[in-house]
C-alpha positions as CSV (number, residue, x, y, z in Angstrom):
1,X,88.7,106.6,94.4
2,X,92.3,106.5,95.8
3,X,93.9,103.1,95.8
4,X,96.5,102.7,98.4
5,X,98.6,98.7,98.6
6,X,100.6,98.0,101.9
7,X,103.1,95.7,100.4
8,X,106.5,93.6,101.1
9,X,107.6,90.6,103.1
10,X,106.1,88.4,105.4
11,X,105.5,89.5,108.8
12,X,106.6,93.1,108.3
13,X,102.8,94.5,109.4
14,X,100.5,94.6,106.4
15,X,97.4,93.3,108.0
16,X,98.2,95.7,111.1
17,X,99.1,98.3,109.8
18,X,95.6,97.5,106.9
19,X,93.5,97.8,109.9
20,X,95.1,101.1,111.6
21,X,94.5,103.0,108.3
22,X,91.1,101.9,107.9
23,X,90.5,102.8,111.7
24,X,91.5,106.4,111.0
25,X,90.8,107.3,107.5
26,X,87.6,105.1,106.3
27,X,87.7,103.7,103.0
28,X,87.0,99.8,101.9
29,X,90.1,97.1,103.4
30,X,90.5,94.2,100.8
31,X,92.4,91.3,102.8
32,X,94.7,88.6,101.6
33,X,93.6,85.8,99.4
34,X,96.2,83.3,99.4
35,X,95.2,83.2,103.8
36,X,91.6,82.6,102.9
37,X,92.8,80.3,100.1
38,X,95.0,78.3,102.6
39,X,92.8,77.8,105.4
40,X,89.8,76.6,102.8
41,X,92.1,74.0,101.4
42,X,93.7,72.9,104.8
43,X,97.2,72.6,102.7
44,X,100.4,74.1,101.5
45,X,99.7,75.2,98.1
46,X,101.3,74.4,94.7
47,X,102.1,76.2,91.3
48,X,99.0,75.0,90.1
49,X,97.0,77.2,92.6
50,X,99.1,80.4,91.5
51,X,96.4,81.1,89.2
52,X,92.8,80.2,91.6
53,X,94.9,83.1,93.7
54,X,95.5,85.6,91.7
55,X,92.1,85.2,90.5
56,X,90.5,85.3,93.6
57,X,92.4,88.2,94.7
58,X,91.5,90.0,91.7
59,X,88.1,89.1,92.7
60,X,88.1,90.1,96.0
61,X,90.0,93.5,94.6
62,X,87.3,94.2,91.6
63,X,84.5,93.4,94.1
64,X,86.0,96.4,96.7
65,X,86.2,98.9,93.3
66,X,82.7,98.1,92.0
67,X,81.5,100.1,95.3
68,X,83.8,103.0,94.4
69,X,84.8,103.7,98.0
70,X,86.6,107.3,98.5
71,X,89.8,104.9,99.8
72,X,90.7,101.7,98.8
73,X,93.4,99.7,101.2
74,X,94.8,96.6,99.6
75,X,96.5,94.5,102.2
76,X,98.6,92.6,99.2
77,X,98.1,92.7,95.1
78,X,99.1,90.6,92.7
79,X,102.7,91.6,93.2
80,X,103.1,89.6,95.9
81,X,101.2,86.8,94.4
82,X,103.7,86.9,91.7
83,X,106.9,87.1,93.6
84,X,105.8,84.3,95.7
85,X,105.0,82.1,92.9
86,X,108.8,83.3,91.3
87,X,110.6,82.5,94.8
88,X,108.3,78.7,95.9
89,X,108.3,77.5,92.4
90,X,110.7,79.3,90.5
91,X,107.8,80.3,87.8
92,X,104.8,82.6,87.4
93,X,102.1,82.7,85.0
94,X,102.9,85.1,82.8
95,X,99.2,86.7,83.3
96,X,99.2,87.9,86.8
97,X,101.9,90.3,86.0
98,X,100.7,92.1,82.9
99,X,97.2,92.4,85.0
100,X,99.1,93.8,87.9
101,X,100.3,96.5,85.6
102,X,96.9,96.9,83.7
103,X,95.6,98.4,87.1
104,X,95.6,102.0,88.5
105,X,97.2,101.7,92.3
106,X,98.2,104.6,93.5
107,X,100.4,104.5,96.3
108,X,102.2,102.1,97.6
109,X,103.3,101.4,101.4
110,X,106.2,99.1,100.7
111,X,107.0,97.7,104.4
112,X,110.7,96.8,105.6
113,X,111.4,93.5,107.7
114,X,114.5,94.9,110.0
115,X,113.2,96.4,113.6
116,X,110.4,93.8,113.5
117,X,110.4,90.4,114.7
118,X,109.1,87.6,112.5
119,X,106.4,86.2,113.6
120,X,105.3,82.0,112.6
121,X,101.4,82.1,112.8
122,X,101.4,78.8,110.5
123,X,101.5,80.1,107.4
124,X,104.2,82.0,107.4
125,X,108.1,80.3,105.7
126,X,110.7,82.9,105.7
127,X,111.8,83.1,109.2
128,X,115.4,84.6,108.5
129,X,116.2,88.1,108.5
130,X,118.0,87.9,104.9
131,X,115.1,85.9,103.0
132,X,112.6,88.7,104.0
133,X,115.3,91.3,102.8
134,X,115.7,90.0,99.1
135,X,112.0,90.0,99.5
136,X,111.8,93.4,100.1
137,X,114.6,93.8,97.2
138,X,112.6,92.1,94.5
139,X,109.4,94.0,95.4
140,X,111.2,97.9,95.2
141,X,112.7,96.8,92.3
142,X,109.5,95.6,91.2
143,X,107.6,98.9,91.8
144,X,110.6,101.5,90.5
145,X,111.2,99.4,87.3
146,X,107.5,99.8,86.9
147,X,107.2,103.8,87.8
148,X,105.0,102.9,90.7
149,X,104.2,105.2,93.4
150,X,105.8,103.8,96.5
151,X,106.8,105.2,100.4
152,X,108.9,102.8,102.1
153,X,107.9,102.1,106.0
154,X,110.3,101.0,108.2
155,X,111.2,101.0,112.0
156,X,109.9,99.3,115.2
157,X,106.0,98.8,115.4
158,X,104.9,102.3,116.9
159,X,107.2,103.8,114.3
160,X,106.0,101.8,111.7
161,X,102.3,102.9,112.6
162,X,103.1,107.1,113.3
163,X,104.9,106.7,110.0
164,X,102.3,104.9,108.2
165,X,99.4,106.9,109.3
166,X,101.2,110.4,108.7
167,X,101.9,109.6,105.0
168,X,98.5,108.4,104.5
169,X,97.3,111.7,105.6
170,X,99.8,113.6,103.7
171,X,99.0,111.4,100.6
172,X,95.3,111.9,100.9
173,X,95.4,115.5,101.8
174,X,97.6,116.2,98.9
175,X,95.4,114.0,96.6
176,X,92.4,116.4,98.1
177,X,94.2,119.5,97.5
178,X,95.0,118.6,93.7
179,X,91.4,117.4,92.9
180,X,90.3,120.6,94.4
181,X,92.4,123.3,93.8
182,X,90.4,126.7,94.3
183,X,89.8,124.7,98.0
């Protein structure tokens, strides 16, 4: 099983992008959580929910893995559960990030905010260029601190896709190649 994480700020094309790499290469698409968690509760949520999240995305993560799918796409992890909890309430339980690095993810698509508007679809609460920016910041220093495979995506939305979809085929050819080398 090959576990690949689109990742980053808001609005930057995670979900898209999710759904395009499905569309062309298979594999098992684990959404977002928090969205889920939001629109069940019908409010904003609080540090007390950090953990119900991460727990439920875990969930919804561990539920994907148990069928052993030949690709795994992870629409967000616990990083972003934990950065968000850091950057709303200025706090994390300590937990979530010690799972995060307890799990085998093997690439991950780490998307830029410049060349793409920001779009409010209610949830959403970093409409400025520069809060999606340290966003990004905090999340590739999160991944090279942490010796985690990462590609960074960037440009306008067909770019963003062409690049996306090449380095997923690249990545899974090469994965192919090394699992089967007399092939």
């Amino acid at each position: 099983m090959k576990v690949l994480v689109l990742t980053g700020p808001e609005s930057s094309g995670k979900s898209w992008l999710a759904g395009h790499i499905q569309a062309n290469f298979g594999g098992v698409l684990v959404g977002e959580y928090v969205r889920y968690f939001i629109e069940r509760e019908q409010r904003d949520t609080c540090f007390a929910d950090i953990s119900a999240i991460a727990t439920g995305q875990l969930a919804w993560e561990d539920q994907a893995r148990a069928t052993q799918p030949e690709l795994l796409i992870l629409d967000t992890h616990l990083l972003s559960n934990m950065l968000w909890s850091q950057e709303l309430f200025g706090d994390c339980p300590a937990w979530i990030e010690q799972a995060l690095l307890e799990r085998d993810y093997h690439l991950h698509l780490l998307l830029d905010p410049i060349d793409v508007p920001w779009v409010d679809d209610g949830q959403r609460c970093q409409p400025q260029l520069a809060q999606r920016m340290a966003f990004y910041q905090q999340c590739e220093r999160w991944l090279r601190r942490h010796q985690q495979p990462l590609q960074c995506i960037q440009g306008d939305w067909a770019q963003r896709r062409e690049q996306t979809l090449a380095t997923v085929a690249h990545w899974l050819n090469s994965t192919q190649q090394h699992a089967n080398p007399g092939h």
